[in-house]
C-alpha positions as a printed NumPy array, in Angstrom:
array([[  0.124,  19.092,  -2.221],
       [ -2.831,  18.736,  -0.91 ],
       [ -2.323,  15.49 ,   1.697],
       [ -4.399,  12.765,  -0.559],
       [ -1.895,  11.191,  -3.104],
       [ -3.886,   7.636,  -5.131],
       [ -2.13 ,   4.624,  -4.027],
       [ -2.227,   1.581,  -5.665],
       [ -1.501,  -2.209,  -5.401],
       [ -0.453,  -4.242,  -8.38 ],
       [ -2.106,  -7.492,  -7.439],
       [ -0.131,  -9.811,  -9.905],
       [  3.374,  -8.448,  -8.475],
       [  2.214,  -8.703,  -5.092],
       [  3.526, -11.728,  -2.935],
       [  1.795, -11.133,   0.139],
       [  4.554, -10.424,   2.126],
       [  2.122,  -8.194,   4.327],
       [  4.803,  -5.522,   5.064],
       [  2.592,  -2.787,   3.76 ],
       [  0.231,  -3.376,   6.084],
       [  2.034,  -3.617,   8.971],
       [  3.744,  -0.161,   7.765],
       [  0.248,   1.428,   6.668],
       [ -2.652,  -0.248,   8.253],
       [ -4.575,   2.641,   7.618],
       [ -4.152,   2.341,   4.326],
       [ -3.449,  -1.318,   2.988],
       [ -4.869,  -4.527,   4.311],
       [ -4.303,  -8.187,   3.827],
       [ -7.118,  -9.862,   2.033],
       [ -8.771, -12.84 ,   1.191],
       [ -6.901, -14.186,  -1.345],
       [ -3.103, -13.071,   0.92 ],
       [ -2.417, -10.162,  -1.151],
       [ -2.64 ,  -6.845,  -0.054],
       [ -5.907,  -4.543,  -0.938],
       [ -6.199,  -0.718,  -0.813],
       [ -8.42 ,   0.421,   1.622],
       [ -8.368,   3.98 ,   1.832],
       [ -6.356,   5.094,  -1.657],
       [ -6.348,   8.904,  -0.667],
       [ -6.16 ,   8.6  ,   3.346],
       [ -2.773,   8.517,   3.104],
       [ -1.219,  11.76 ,   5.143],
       [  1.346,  10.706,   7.488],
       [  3.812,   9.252,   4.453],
       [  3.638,   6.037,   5.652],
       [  2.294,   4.674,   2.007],
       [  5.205,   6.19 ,   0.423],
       [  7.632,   4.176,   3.042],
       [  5.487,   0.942,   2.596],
       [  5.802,   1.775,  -1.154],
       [  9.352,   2.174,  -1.249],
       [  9.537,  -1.231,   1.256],
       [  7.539,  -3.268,  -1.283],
       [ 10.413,  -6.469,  -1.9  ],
       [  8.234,  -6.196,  -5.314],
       [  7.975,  -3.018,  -5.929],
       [  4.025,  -3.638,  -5.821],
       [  2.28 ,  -0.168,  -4.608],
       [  2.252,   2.766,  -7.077],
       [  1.73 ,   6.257,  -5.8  ],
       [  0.671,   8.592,  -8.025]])
């Protein structure tokens, strides 16, 4: 396990709640459109993608 795990965002489940981002800023932002955008799919190291992915009210963000 080398740290970098691919996250991803499935844009037509997301609602835009935001919470990712607020869990993970360093990984997921808020964009444009209100939906939530990967910005750095393999920064993730402190696990906080996995607890914004297991947060998702959608079930939204995939890690792979």
């Amino acid at each position: 396990m080398g740290g970098n795990i691919p996250v991803k965002v499935d844009r037509d489940a997301c609602i835009g709640c935001g919470l990712c981002a607020s869990l993970c800023p360093q990984v997921f932002e808020m964009d444009g459109e209100g939906k939530a955008s990967v910005i750095n799919p393999k920064g993730e190291k402190e696990g906080c993608a996995k607890e914004a992915a297991e947060s998702c009210p959608v079930g939204a963000i995939k890690i792979d």
